[in-house]
C-alpha positions in Angstrom: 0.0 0.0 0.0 3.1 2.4 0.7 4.5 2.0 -2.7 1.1 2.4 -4.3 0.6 5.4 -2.3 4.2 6.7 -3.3 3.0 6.1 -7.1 0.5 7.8 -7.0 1.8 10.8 -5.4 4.8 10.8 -8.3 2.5 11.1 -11.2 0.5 14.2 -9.3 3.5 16.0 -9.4 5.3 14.7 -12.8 2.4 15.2 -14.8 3.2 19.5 -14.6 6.4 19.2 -15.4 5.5 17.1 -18.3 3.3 19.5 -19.7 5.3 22.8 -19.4 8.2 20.4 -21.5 5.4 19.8 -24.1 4.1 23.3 -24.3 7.6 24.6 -24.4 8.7 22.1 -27.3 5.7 23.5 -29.6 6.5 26.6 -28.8 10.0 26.6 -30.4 8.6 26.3 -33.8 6.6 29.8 -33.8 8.2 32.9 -33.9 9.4 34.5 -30.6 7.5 38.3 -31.1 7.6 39.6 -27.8 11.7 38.5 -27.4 12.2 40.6 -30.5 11.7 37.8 -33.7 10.2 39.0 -36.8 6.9 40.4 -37.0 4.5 39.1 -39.8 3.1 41.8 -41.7 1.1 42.5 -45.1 3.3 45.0 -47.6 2.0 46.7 -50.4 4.6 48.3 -53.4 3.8 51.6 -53.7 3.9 52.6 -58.1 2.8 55.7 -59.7 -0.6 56.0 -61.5 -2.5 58.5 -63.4 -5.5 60.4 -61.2 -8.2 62.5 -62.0 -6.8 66.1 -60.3 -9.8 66.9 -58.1 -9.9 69.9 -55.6 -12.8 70.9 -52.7 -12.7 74.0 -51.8 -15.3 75.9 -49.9 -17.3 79.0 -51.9 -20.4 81.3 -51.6 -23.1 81.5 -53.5 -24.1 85.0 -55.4 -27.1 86.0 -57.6 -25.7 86.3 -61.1 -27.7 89.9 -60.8 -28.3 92.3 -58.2 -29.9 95.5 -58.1 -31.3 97.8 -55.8 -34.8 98.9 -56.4 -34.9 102.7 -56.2 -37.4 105.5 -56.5 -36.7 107.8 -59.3 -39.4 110.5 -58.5 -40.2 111.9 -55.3 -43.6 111.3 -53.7 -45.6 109.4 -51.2 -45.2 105.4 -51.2 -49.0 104.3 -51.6 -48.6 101.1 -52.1 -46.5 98.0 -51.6 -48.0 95.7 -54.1 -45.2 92.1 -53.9 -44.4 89.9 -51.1 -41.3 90.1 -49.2 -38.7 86.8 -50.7 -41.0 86.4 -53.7 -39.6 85.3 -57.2 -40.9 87.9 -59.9 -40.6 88.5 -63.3 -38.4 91.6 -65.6 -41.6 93.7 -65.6 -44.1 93.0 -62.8 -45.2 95.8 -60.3 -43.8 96.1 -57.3 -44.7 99.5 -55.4 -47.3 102.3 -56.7 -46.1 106.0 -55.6 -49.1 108.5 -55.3 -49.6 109.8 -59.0 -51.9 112.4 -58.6 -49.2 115.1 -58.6 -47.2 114.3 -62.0 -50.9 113.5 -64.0 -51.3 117.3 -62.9 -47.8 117.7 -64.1 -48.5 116.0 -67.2 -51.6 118.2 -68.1 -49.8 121.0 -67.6 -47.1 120.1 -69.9 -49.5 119.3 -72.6 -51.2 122.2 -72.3 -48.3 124.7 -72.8 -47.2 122.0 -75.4 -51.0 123.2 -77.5 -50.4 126.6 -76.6 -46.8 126.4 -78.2 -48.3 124.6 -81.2 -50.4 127.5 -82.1 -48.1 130.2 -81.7 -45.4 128.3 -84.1 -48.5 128.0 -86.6 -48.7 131.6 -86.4 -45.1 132.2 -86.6 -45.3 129.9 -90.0 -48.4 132.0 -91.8 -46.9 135.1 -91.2 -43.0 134.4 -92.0 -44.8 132.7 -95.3 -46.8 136.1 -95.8 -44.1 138.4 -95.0 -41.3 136.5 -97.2 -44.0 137.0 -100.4 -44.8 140.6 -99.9 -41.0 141.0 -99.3 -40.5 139.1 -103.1 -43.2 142.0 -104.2 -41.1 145.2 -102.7 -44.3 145.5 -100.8 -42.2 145.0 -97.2 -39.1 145.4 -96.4 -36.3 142.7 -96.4 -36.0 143.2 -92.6 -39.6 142.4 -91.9 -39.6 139.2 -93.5 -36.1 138.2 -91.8 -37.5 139.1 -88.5 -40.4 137.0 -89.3 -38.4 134.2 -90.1 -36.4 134.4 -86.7 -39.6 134.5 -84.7 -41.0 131.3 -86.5 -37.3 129.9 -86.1 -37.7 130.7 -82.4 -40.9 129.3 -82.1 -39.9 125.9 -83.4 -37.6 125.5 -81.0 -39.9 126.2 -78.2 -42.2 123.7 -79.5 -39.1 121.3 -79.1 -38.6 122.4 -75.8 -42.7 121.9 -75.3 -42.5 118.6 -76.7 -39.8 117.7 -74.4 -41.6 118.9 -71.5 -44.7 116.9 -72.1 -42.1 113.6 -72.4 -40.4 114.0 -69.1 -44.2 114.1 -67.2 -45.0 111.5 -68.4 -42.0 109.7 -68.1 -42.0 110.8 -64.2 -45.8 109.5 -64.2 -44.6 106.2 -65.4 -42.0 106.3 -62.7 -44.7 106.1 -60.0 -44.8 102.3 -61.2 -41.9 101.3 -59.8 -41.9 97.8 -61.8 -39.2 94.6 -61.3 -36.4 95.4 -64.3 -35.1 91.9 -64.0 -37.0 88.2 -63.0 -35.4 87.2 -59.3 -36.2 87.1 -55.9 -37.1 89.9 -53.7 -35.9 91.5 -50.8 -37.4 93.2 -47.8 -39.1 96.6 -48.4 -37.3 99.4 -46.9 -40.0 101.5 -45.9 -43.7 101.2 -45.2 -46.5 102.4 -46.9 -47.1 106.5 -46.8 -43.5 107.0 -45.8 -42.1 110.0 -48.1 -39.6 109.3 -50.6 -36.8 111.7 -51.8 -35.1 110.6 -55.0 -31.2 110.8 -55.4 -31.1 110.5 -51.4 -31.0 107.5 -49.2 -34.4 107.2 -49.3 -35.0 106.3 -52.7 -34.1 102.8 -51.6 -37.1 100.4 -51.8 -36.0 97.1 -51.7 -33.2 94.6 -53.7 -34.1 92.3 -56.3 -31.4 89.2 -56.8 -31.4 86.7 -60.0 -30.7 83.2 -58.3 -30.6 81.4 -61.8 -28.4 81.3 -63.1 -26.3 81.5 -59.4 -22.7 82.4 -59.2 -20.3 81.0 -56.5 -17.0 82.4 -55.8 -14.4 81.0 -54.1 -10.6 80.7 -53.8 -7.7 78.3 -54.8 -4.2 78.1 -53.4 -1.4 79.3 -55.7 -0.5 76.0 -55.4 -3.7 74.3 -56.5 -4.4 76.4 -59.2 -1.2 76.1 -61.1 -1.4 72.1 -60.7 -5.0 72.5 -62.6 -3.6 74.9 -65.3 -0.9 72.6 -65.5 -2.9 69.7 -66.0 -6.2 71.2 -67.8 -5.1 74.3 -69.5 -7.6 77.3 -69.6 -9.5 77.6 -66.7 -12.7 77.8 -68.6 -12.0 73.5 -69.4 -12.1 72.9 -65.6 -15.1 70.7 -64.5 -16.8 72.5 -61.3 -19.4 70.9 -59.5 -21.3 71.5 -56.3 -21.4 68.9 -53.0 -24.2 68.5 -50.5 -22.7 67.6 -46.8 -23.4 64.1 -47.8 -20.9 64.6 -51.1 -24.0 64.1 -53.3 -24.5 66.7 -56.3 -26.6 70.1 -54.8 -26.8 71.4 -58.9 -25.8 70.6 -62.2 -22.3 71.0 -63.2 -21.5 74.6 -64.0 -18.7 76.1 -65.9 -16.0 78.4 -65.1 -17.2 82.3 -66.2 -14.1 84.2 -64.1 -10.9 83.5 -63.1 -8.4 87.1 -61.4 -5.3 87.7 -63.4 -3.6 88.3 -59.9 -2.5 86.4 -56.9 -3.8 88.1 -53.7 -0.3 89.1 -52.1 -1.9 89.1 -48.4 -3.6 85.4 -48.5 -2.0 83.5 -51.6 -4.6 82.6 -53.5 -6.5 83.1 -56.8 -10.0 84.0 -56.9 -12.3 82.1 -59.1 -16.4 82.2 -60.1 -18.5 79.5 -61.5 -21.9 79.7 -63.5 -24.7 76.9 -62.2 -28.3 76.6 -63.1 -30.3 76.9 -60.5 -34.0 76.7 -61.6 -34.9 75.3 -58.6 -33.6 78.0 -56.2 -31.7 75.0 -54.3 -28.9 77.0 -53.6 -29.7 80.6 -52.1 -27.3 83.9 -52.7 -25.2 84.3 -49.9 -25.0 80.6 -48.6 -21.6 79.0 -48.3 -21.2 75.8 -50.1 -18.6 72.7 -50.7 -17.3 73.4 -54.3 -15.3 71.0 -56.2 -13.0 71.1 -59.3 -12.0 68.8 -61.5 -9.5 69.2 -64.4 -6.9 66.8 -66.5 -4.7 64.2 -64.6 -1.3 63.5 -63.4 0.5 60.9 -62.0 0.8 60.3 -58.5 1.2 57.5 -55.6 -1.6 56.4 -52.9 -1.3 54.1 -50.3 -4.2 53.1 -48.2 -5.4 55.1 -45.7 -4.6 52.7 -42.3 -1.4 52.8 -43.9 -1.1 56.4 -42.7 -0.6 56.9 -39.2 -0.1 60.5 -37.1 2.9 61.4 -35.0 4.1 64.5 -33.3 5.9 65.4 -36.1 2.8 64.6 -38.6 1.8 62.1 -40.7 4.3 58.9 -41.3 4.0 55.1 -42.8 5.8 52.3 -41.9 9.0 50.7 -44.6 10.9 48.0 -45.1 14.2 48.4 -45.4 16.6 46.5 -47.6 17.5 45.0 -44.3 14.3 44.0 -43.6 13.7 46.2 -41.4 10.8 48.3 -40.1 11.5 51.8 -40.6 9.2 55.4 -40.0 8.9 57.8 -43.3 7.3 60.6 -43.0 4.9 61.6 -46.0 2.9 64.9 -47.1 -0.5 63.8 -47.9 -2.7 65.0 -50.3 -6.2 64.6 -51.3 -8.2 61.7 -50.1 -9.4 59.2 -52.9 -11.7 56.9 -52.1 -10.4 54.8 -49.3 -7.1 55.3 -50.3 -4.4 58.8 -49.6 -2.5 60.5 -52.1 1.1 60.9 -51.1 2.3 64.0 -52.6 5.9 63.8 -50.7 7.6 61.1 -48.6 7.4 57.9 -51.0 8.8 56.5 -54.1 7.8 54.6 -56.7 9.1 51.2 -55.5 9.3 51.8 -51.8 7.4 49.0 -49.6 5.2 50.3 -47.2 3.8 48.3 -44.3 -0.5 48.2 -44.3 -1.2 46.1 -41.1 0.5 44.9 -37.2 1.3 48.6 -37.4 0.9 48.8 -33.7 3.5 46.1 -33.1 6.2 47.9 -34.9 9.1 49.5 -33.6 12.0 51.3 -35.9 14.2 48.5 -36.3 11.6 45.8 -36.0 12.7 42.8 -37.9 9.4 41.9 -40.3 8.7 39.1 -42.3 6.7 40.4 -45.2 3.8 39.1 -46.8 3.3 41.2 -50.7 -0.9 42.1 -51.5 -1.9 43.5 -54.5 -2.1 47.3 -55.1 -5.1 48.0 -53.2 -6.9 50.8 -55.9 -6.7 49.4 -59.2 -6.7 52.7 -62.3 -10.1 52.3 -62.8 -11.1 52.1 -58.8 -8.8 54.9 -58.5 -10.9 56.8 -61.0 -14.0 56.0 -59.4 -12.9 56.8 -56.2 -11.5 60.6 -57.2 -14.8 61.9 -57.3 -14.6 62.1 -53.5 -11.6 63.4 -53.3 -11.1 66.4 -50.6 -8.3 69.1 -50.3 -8.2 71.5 -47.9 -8.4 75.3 -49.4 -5.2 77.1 -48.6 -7.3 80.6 -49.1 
């Protein structure tokens, strides 16, 4: 019974130590990690390819017209006859100044206009009598000439009658004051029965804005708008579009109608405008939208973006060396395409960049590399530009 118990009592405490021998005996056949062996990680070779040139910038929206609605006679405001913010046509009434005064104006006019009318009548039949009985020797030569100066004289007062009857009723038409171009409407300045001086301050009754077309300004970095007139040519080819907050389409894509002949020395940029229908009114003067232009290609490198990680000192990715080797390079991003970055500095064509483990990597980290395929193939990389997003240096 002793040596049974004594058995027993070996194989209790063998059987740990035989099972920290087998656990240590599998364990020589993966690699050590943690006591500094290589690190398995997927590598990707980085090659140039040719991308859409795409830039986001941010713009605002103007009417492609704006005018402020005056008073061109002065009077009493009588009537407002439009609603504040509403879209009118070239032509429709908007505010009725008291007539009465410039109808009396007008009758006067045309009465001094008849009165004139008569006395150049006059002046005709009697420089047309005096000029025959000066033919006969029956009047002087001098009676007839003075004749013919007061008819002269007469004729031009008619002129001046004529005129006068024009500008009355012009200023009786001006108490129409009518929309001169289709757009939306503003808030009226002042209420009905206020008095209204014209050629002061107070002539101003409310501002008129043509939404459609719409024009959107904005700015491009010195930088960014020689790299699309490098790879486009005129900026009237560039393709400009405009983005919801979602990146969908807000308006159909417009076309460049101005681009300044300058830099601004103070910010270093260029200032640009672009033409978009807008029937709709789904963009409204003065709001600030996401603008995006497109224009020719060029070739460039992208990497994916968990490839890209952020230091203190900025951006980086992880390389293998010819050694083997994980190294830190840092990189100068660019825009964003797709799921992938576009490096504009920091990498090669050639270079192998590390995409995964990152985490476990240390400079000098021994790696054992496993090579993927290029993760945005030309067409994906294509497809994928149309959401690409650059910060706007101005």
């Amino acid at each position: 019974m002793l040596h049974v118990f004594h058995a027993r009592q070996c194989a209790r405490f063998a059987a740990p130590f035989l099972i920290a021998i087998v656990l240590a005996a599998c364990g020589d056949d993966q690699p050590n990690e943690q006591a500094g062996g290589p690190v398995s990680v997927a590598t990707l070779k980085v090659a140039t390819k040719p991308l859409p040139l795409t830039i986001e910038t941010v713009g605002r929206a103007e009417g492609s017209k704006a005018v402020e609605v005056r008073a061109r006679v002065s009077g009493i405001l009588e009537k407002q006859v439009y609603s504040e913010g509403a879209k009118v046509k070239a032509g429709d009434l908007l505010f009725q100044i008291e007539a009465s005064p410039f109808e009396i104006a007008l009758a006067h006019a045309r009465a001094a206009l008849a009165e004139q009318e008569a006395r150049s009548m006059q002046a005709k039949r009697n420089a047309e009598r005096l000029a025959g009985l000066a033919r006969a020797n029956a009047v002087s030569q001098r009676s007839a000439d003075d004749a013919q100066s007061e008819l002269e004289g007469s004729q031009a007062a008619l002129l001046a009658a004529q005129a006068n009857v024009r500008e009355a009723e012009l200023n009786l038409s001006y108490t129409k004051v009518v929309a001169p171009i289709s757009g939306i409407t503003g808030r009226a300045e002042h209420s009905e029965g206020s008095l209204l001086m014209a050629g002061t301050e107070s002539s101003l009754l409310t501002t008129l804005t043509q939404a459609d077309p719409m024009w959107v300004r904005f700015a491009l970095s010195e930088n960014e708008y020689g790299a699309l007139r490098a790879a486009a040519g005129k900026p009237d080819t560039l393709a400009v579009s405009l983005l919801g907050k979602d990146g969908s389409p807000r308006a159909d894509r417009g076309k460049m109608n101005f681009s300044a002949s300058t830099i601004d020395e103070n910010l270093g940029t260029v200032q640009l405008r672009a033409e978009f229908s807008n029937a709709q009114l789904a963009v409204l003067p003065g709001e600030y939208v996401r603008v995006r232009v497109e224009g020719g290609a060029r070739d460039a490198i992208t990497v994916p973006q968990k490839a890209v990680l952020q230091n203190a000192n900025g951006p980086f990715v992880w390389i293998v060396s010819n050694e083997g080797q994980a190294q830190q390079r840092a990189v100068k991003t660019g825009s964003w395409i797709g799921s992938d970055w576009q490096i504009n500095e920091g990498l090669q064509q050639g270079d192998t960049i590390i995409v995964d483990n990152l985490l476990k990597l240390k400079p000098g980290q021994p790696v054992q590399a496993k090579t993927m395929e290029a993760t945005a193939a030309p067409e994906r990389a294509n497809a994928g530009a149309a959401s690409a997003t650059t910060p706007n240096a101005g």
